[in-house]
ZABA-356696 format. One line per field, with one value per residue (C-alpha): residue number from 1; chain; x, y, z; residue in one letter. Coordinates in Angstrom, 1 decimal, padded with zeros to 4 digits, always signed. Example, Ala and Ser with C-alpha at 12.3 -4.5 7.8 and 13.67 -1.06 7.14 Angstrom:
residues 2
n <- [1/2] $
chain <- [A/A] $
px <- [+012.3/+013.7] $
py <- [-004.5/-001.1] $
pz <- [+007.8/+007.1] $
res <- [A/S] $
end
This chain:
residues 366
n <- [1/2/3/4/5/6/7/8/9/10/11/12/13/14/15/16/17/18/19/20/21/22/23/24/25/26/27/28/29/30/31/32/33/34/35/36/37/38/39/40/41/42/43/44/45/46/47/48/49/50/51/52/53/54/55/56/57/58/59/60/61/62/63/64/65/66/67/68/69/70/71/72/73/74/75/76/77/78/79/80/81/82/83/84/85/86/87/88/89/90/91/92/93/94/95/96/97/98/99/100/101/102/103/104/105/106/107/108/109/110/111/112/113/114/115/116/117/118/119/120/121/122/123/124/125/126/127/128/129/130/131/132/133/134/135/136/137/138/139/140/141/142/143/144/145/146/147/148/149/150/151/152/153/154/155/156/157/158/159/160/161/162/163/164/165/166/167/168/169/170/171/172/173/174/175/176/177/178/179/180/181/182/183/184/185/186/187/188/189/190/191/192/193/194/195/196/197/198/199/200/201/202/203/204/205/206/207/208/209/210/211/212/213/214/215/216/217/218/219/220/221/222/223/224/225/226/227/228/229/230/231/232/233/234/235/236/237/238/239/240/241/242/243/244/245/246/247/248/249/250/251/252/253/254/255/256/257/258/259/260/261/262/263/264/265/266/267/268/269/270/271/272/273/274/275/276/277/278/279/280/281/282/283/284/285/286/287/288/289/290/291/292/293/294/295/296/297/298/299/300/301/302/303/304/305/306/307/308/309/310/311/312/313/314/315/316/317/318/319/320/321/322/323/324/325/326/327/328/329/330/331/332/333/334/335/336/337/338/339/340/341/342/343/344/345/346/347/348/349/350/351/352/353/354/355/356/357/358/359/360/361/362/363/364/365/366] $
chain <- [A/A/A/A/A/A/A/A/A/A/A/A/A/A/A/A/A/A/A/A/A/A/A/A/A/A/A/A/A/A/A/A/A/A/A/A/A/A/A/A/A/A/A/A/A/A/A/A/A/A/A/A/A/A/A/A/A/A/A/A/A/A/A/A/A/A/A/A/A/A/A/A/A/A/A/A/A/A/A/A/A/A/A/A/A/A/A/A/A/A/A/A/A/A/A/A/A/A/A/A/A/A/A/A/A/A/A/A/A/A/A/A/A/A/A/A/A/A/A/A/A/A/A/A/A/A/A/A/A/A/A/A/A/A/A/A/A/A/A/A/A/A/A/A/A/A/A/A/A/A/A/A/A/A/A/A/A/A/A/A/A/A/A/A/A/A/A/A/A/A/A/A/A/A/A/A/A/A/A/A/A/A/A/A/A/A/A/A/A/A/A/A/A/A/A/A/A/A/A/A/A/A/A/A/A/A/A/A/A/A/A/A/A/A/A/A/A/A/A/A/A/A/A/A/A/A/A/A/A/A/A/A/A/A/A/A/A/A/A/A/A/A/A/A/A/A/A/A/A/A/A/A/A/A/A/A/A/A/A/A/A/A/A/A/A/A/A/A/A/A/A/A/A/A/A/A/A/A/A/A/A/A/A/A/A/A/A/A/A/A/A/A/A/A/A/A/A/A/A/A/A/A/A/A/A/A/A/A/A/A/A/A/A/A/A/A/A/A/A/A/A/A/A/A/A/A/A/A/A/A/A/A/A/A/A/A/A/A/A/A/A/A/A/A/A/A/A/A/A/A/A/A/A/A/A/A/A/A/A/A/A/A/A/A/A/A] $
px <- [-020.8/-017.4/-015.5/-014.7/-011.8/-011.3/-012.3/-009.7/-007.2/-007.6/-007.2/-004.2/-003.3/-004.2/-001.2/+002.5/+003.4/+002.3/+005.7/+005.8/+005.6/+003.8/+004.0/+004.5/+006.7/+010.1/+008.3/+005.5/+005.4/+001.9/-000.3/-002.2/+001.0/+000.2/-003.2/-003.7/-003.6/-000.9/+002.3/+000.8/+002.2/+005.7/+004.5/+003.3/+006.6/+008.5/+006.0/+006.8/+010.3/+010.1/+007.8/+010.8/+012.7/+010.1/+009.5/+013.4/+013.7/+011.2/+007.6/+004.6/+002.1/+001.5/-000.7/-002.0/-004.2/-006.5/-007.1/-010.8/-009.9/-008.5/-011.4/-013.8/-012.5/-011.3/-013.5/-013.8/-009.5/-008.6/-011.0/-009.1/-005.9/-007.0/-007.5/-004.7/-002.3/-003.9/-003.2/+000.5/+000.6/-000.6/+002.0/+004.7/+003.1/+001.8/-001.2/-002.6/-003.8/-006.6/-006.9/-010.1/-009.8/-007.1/-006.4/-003.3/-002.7/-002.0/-004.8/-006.6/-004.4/-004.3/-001.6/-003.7/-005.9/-007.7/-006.0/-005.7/-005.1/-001.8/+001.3/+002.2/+004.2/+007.2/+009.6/+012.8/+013.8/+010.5/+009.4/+006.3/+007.3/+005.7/+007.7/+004.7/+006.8/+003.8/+001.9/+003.2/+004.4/+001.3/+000.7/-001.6/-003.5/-006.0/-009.7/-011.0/-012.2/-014.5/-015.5/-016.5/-018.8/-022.3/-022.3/-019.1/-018.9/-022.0/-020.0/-016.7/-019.1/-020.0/-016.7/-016.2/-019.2/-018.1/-014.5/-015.3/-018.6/-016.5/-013.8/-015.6/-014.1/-011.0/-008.5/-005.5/-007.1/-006.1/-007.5/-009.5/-008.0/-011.4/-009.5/-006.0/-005.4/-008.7/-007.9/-004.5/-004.1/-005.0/-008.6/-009.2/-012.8/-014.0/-013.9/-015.2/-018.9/-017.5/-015.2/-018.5/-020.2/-017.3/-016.9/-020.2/-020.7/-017.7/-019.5/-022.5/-021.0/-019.8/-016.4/-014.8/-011.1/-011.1/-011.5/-009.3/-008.2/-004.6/-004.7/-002.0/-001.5/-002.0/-000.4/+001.8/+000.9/-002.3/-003.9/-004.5/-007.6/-007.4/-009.4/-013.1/-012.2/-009.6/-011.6/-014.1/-011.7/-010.1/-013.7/-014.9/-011.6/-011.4/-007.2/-006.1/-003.4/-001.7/+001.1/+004.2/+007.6/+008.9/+011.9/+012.4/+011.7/+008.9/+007.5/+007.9/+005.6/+003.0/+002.9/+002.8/-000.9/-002.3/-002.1/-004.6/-007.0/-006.5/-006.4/-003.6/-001.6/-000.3/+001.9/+001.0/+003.4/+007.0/+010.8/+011.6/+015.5/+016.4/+014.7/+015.8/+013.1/+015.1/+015.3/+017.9/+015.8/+012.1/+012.0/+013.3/+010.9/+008.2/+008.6/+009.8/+006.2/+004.1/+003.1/+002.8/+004.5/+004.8/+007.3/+006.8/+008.0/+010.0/+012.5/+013.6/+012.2/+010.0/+007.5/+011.5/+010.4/+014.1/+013.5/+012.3/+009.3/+009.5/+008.6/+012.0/+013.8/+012.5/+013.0/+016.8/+016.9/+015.5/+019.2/+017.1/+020.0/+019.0/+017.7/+019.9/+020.5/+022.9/+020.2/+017.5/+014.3/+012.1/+012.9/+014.8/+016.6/+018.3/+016.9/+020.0/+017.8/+021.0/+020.2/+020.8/+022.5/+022.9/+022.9/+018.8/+018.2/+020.1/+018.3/+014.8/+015.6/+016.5/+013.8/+011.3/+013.1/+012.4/+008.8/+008.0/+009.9/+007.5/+004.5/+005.4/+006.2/+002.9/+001.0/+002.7/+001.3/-002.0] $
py <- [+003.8/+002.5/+005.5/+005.7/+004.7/+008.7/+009.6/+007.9/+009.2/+012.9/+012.2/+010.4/+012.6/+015.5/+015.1/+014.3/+010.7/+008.6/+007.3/+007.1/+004.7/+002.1/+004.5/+003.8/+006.1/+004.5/+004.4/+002.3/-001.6/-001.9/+000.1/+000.4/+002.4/+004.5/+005.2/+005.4/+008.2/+006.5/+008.7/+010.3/+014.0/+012.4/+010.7/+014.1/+015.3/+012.3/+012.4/+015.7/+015.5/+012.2/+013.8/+016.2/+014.1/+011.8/+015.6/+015.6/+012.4/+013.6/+010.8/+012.7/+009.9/+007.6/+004.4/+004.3/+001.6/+002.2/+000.6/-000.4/-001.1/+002.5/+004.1/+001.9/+002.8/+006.2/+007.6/+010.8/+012.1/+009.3/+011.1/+014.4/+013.0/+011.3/+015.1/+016.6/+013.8/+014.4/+018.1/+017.5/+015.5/+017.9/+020.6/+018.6/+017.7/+014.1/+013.0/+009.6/+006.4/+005.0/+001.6/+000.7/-003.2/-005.5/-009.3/-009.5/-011.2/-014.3/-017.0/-017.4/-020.1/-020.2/-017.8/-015.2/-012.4/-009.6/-006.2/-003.9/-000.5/+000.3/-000.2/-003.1/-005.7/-007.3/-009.6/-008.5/-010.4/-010.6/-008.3/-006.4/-008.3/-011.2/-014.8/-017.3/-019.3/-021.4/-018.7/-016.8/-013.2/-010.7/-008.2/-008.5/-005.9/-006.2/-005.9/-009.5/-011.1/-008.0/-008.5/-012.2/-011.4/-010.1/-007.6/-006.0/-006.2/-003.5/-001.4/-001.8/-000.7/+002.6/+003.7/+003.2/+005.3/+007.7/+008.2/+008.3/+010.3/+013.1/+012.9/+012.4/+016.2/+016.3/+016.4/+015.2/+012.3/+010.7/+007.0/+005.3/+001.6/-001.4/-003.9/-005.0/-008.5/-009.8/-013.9/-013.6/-015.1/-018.7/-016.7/-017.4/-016.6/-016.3/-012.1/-012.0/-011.2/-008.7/-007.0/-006.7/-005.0/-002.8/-001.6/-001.1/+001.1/+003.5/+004.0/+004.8/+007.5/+008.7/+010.5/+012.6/+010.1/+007.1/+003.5/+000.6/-002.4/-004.5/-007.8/-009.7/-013.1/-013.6/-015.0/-012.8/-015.0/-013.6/-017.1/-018.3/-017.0/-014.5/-015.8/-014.7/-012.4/-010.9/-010.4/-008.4/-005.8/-005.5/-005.2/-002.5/-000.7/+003.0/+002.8/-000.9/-001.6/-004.4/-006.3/-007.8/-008.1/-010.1/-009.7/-007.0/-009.5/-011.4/-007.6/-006.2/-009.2/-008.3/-005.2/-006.0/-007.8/-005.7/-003.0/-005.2/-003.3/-000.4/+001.9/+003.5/+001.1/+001.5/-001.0/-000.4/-002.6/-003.6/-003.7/-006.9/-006.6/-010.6/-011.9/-009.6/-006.8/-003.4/+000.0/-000.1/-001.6/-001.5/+002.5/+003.2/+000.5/+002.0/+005.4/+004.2/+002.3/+005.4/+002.9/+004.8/+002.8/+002.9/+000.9/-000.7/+001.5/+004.8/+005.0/+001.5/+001.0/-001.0/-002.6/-004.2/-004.2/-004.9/-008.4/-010.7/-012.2/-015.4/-018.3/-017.1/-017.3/-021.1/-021.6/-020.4/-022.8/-025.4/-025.0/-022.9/-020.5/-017.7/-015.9/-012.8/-012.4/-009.3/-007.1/-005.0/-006.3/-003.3/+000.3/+002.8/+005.0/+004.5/+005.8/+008.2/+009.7/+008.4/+006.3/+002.4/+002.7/+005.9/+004.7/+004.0/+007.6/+009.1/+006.9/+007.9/+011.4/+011.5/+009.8/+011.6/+014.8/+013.6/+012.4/+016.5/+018.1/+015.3/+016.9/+020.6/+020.0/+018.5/+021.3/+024.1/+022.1/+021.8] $
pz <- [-012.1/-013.1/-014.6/-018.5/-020.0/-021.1/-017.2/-016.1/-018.3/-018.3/-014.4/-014.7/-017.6/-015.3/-012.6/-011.7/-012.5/-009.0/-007.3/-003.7/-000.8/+001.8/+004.7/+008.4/+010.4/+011.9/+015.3/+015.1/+015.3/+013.6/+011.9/+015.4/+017.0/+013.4/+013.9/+018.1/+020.4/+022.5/+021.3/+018.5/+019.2/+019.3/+016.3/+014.4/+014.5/+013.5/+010.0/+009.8/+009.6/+007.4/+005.2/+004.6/+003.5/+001.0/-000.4/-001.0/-002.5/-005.1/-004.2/-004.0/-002.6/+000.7/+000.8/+004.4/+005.5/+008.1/+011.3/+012.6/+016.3/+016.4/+014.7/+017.2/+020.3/+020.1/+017.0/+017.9/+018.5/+015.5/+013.1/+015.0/+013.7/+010.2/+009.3/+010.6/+008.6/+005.8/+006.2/+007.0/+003.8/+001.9/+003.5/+001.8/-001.6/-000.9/-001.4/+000.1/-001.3/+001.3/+001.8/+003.5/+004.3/+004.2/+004.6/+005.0/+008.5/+010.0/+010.8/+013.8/+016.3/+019.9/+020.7/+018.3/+019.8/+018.7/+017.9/+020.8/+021.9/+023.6/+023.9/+021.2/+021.3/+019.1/+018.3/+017.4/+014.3/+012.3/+009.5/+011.3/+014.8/+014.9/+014.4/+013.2/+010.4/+010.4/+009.1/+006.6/+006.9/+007.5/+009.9/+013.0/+013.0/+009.9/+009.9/+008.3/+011.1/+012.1/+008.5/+008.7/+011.8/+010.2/+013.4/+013.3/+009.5/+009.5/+012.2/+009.7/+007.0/+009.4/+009.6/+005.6/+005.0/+007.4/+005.9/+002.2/+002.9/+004.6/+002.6/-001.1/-002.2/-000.9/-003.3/-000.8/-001.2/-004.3/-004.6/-002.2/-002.4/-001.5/-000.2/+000.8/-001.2/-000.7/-000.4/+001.1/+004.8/+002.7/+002.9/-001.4/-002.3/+001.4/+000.9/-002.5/-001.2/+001.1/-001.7/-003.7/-000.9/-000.4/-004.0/-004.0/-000.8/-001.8/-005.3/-004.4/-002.1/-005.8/-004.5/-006.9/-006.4/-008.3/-007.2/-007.3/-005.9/-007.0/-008.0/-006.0/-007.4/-011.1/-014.4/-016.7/-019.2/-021.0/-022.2/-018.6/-017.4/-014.3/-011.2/-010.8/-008.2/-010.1/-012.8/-010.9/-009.5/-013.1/-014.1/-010.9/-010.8/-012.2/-012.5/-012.7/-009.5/-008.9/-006.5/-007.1/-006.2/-009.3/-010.9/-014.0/-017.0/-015.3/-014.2/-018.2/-018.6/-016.0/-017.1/-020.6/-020.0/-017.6/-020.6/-022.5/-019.6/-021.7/-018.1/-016.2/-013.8/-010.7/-008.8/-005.1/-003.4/-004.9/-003.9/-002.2/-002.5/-001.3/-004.6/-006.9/-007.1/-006.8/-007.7/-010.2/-012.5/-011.3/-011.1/-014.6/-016.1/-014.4/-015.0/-018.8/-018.7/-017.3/-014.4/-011.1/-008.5/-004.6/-002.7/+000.5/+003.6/+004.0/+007.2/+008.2/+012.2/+014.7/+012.0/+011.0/+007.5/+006.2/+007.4/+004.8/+004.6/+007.4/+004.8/+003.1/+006.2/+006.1/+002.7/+003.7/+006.4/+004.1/+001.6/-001.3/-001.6/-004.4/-001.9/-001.2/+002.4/+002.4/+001.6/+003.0/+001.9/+002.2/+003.2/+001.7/+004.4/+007.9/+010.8/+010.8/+007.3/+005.2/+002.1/+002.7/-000.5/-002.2/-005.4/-005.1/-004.1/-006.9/-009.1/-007.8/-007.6/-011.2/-012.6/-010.0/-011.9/-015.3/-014.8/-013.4/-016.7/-018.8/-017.0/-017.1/-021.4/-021.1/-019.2/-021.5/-024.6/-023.5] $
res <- [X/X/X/X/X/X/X/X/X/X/X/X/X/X/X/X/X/X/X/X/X/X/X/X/X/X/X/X/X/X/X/X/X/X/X/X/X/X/X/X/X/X/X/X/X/X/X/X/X/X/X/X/X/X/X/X/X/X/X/X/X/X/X/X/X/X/X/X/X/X/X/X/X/X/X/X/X/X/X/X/X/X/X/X/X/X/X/X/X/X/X/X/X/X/X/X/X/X/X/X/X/X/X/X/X/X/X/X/X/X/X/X/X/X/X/X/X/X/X/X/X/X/X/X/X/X/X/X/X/X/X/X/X/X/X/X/X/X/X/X/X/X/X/X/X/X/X/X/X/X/X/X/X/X/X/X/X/X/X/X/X/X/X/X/X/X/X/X/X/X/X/X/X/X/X/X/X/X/X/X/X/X/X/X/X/X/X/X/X/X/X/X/X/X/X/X/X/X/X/X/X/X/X/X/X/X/X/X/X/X/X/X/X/X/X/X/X/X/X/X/X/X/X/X/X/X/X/X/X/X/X/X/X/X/X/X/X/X/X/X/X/X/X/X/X/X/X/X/X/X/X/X/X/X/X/X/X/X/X/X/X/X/X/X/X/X/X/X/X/X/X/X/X/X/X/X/X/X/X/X/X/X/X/X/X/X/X/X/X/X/X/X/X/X/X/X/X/X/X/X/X/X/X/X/X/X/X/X/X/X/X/X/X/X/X/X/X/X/X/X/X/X/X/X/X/X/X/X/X/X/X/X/X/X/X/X/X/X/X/X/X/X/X/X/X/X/X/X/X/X/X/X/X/X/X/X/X/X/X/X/X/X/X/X/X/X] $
end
């Protein structure tokens, strides 16, 4: 059962303001290279010393999407090292966000194939390595093809049971997240069914961490209707997230109607620095607005997540100039561990400062 509106609350209520990050360590081109046994005890000590510095900057949660292949074809050592993340994590004070299914990926072509364990290849160039122009900007490596298939969806389903069934207790865990943007990848209503199913699997397993899944592509305008789909994860979703990389006034807006839900809010993906979503303003409003927010990647690297989405790149090409090409898109530090711009950090780390005195005021009054 869908948690009450006082439920929900008293958890959110209960602990730190959320503020964080879209985590990927700077090695890894995909979220395979996160997930896989290839290079992963490099890998553990690369989080580690990243996870120093998110602790320093003041975020205290990850969103983490998971990987099917990886869980398929080496179960046993990825469930190994799905534990001991979760207990590096915790070591530094970050809890995780777990995102379960996703479809955010390009379309099947001909030069597509099925994710793959290994070594992974890239493009220099191309936010998350890939240049398909034609295609929009997602990731390979997402699950919605194993979902389509009536076979592999029931195997996909396994490894959700598995996860949320071990895990139900665990109080690193902080939100399991359904699905990724069900519809995107020009998919629409196509995942709808399986969203259901999903929502429904993980709350029957009851977990003690809310549910939730963000809206990606709505109206701040509150007289158009949102989209059936969108109104079922507003309607299933314990603490109301959502997507967007709008700019502040078009954001205050956003914001404005998803409060109308009358239940926390948390913006799972934002910053997009070429068209105009940054720090400066978006992490003030949000901590001014009680609206926990996590910003897409960490330490800039292989995934090249600075690069812009490739439709802007196009659009670019195409003469549509108000798109800023001097800065970073996504990311907020070098791989040297210095701020791409200082300014940002000192901005987060004060606000990150003031949202922990709010909390301890409140903890002393109650």
């Amino acid at each position: 059962m869908r948690w009450s509106k006082e439920r929900i609350w008293t958890w959110y209520n209960g602990r730190p303001w959320i503020r964080g990050c879209n985590y990927m360590s700077y090695d890894c081109a995909n979220r395979i290279d996160q997930w896989q046994n290839l290079g992963s005890e490099k890998r553990f000590e690369i989080v580690e010393d990243e996870l120093k510095l998110m602790q320093e900057t003041g975020y205290n949660t990850v969103r983490l999407i998971l990987e099917y292949v990886v869980w398929k074809e080496e179960h046993d050592s990825f469930m190994e090292r799905f534990e001991r993340y979760l207990a590096l994590y915790s070591k530094y004070g970050i809890s995780c966000m777990i995102v379960l299914a996703n479809d955010c990926m390009p379309p099947k072509t001909d030069d597509w194939k099925l994710p793959y364990i290994g070594e992974q290849e890239f493009n220099w160039g191309y936010q998350f390595n890939r240049k398909r122009s034609q295609h929009g900007h997602h990731s390979v490596a997402a699950p919605h093809f194993y979902l389509d298939d009536p076979v592999t969806r029931e195997d996909y389903y396994c490894m959700v049971r598995e996860i949320v069934t071990k895990y139900k207790n665990d109080k690193r865990i902080c939100i399991w997240d359904i699905y990724n943007e069900p519809g995107n990848s020009g998919r629409g209503e196509i995942s709808f069914p399986v969203l259901k199913e999903m929502f429904a699997l993980v709350r029957d397993i009851d977990p003690i961490q809310p549910l939730t899944c963000a809206i990606w592509s709505f109206s701040s305008d509150e007289r158009v209707p949102y989209s059936p789909m969108d109104r079922f994860i507003l309607d299933n979703s314990d603490v109301i997230s959502y997507h967007s990389y709008s700019i502040y006034t078009e954001s205050i807006k956003q914001i404005r109607r998803l409060k109308l839900e009358g239940r926390p809010i948390i913006n799972s993906e934002w910053l997009a620095r070429c068209i105009y979503n940054n720090v400066q303003e978006m992490f003030p409003l949000f901590y001014l607005e009680n609206v926990g927010c996590l910003n897409w990647g960490f330490v800039t690297g292989r995934s090249q997540t600075t690069e812009p989405w490739e439709y802007l790149l196009d659009d670019y090409d195409k003469g549509i100039t108000s798109i800023d090409m001097t800065k970073w898109f996504h990311d907020l530090y070098r791989g040297s561990h210095r701020p791409y711009d200082p300014q940002e950090i000192a901005i987060i780390k004060d606000f990150c400062a003031l949202a922990d005195r709010d909390f301890a005021e409140k903890q002393k009054v109650n």
